[in-house]
C-alpha positions as CSV (number, residue, x, y, z in Angstrom):
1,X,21.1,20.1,-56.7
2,X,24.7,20.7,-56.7
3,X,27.1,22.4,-54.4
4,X,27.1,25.7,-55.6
5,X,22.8,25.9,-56.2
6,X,23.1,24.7,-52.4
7,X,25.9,27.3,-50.9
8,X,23.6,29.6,-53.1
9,X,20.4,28.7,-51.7
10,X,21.9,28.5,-48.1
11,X,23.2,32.3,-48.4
12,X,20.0,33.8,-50.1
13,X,18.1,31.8,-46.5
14,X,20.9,33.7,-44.5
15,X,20.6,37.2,-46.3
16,X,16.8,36.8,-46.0
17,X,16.7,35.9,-42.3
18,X,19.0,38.8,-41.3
19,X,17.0,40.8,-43.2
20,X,13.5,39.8,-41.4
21,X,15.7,40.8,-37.9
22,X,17.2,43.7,-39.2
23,X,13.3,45.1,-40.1
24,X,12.1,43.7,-36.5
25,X,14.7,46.0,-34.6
26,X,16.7,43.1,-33.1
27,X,20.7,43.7,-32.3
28,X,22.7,40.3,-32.0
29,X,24.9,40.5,-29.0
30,X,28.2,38.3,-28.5
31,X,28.7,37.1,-25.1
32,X,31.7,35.4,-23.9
33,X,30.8,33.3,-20.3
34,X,32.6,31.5,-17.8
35,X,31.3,28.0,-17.0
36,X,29.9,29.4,-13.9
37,X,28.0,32.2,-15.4
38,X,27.1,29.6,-18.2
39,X,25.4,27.1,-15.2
40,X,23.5,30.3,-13.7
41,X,22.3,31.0,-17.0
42,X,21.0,27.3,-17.6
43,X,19.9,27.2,-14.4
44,X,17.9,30.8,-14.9
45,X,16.5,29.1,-18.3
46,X,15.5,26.1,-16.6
47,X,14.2,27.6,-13.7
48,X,11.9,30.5,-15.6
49,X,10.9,28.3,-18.2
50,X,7.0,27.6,-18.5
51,X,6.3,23.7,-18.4
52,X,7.3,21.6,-20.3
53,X,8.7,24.5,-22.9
54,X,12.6,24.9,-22.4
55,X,13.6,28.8,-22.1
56,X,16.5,30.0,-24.3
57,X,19.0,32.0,-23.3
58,X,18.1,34.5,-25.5
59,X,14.8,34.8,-23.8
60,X,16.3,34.8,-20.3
61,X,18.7,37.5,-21.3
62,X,15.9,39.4,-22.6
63,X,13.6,38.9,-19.5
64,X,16.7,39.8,-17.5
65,X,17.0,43.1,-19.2
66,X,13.4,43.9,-18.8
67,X,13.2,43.0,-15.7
68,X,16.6,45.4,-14.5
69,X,15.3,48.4,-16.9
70,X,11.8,48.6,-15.3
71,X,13.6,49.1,-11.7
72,X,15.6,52.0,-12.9
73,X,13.0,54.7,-12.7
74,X,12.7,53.1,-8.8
75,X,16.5,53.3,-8.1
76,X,17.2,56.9,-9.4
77,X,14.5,57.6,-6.9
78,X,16.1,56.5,-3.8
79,X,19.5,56.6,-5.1
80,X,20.1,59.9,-3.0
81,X,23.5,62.1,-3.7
82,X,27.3,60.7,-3.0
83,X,28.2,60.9,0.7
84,X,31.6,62.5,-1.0
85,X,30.7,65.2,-3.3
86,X,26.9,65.4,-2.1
87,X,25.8,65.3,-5.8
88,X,22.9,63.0,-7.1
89,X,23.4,60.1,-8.0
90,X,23.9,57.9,-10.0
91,X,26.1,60.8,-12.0
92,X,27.7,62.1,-8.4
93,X,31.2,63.8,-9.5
94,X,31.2,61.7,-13.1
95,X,34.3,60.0,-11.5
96,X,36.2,63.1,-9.9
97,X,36.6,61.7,-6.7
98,X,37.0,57.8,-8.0
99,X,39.7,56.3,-5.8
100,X,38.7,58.1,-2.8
101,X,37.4,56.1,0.2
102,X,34.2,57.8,0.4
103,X,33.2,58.1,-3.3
104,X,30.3,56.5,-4.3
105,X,31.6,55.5,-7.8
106,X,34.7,53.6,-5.8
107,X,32.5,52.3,-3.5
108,X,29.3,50.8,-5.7
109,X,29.4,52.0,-9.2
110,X,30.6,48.4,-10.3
111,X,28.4,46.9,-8.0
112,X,24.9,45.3,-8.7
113,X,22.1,46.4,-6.6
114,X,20.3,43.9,-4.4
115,X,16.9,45.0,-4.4
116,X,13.9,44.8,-2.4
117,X,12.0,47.6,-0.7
118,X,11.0,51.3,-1.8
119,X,12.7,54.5,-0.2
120,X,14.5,52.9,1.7
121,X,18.2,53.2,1.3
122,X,20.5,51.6,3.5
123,X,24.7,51.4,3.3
124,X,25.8,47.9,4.2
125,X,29.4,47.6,3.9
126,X,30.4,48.7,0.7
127,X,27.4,47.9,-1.2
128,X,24.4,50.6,-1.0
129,X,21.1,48.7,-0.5
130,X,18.2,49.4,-2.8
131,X,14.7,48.1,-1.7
132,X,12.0,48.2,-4.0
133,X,9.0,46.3,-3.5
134,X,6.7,45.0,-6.9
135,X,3.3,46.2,-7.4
């Protein structure tokens, strides 16, 4: 087989495979980590991984995301309204008040939600507390 029957071969197996994922639904996504978030992610992999079967980090990612998306309906529960504008959250004032000390999209909107029990809500600090607790 020569070079070009090979590169030829090799890009009719590409086309084909992106085709097969492209017909399945699935999205590539490009990350860029830091060595830290790299070693949580091996470590995640690792730790969630059935015996003796390695997880990849596609499959963490994608457990990740489930995982967060099933708590949403939870959180806009017991998110409650900005102690600011008194709107609900998580919209509140769709930024107006950003910047201002009491604004909940200063305050938490970058911030992850530690979660744990149901309708409870609690404001440690700056980070509003979410508890949720699995069925």
């Amino acid at each position: 087989m020569t070079t070009d029957e090979k590169k030829e071969k090799s890009r009719k197996r590409q086309q084909a495979f992106r085709n097969r994922r492209l017909a399945l639904g699935l999205k590539k996504v490009t990350s860029v980590l830091s060595n830290k978030e790299a070693g949580k992610l091996k470590e995640i992999c690792d730790f969630f991984a059935p015996p003796g079967k390695p997880l990849s980090e596609d499959e963490a990612i994608s457990l990740m995301i489930n995982r967060f998306h099933s708590l949403i309906p939870a959180l806009r529960v017991t998110a409650g309204s900005c102690e600011k504008c008194k709107s609900d959250l998580p919209a509140g004032c769709d930024g107006l008040f950003k910047g201002d000390g009491e604004c909940w999209h200063t305050l938490n909107r970058v911030q992850l939600y530690q979660i744990a029990e149901p309708n409870t809500t609690k404001l440690s600090g700056f980070i509003r507390t979410f508890e949720i607790k699995e069925q």
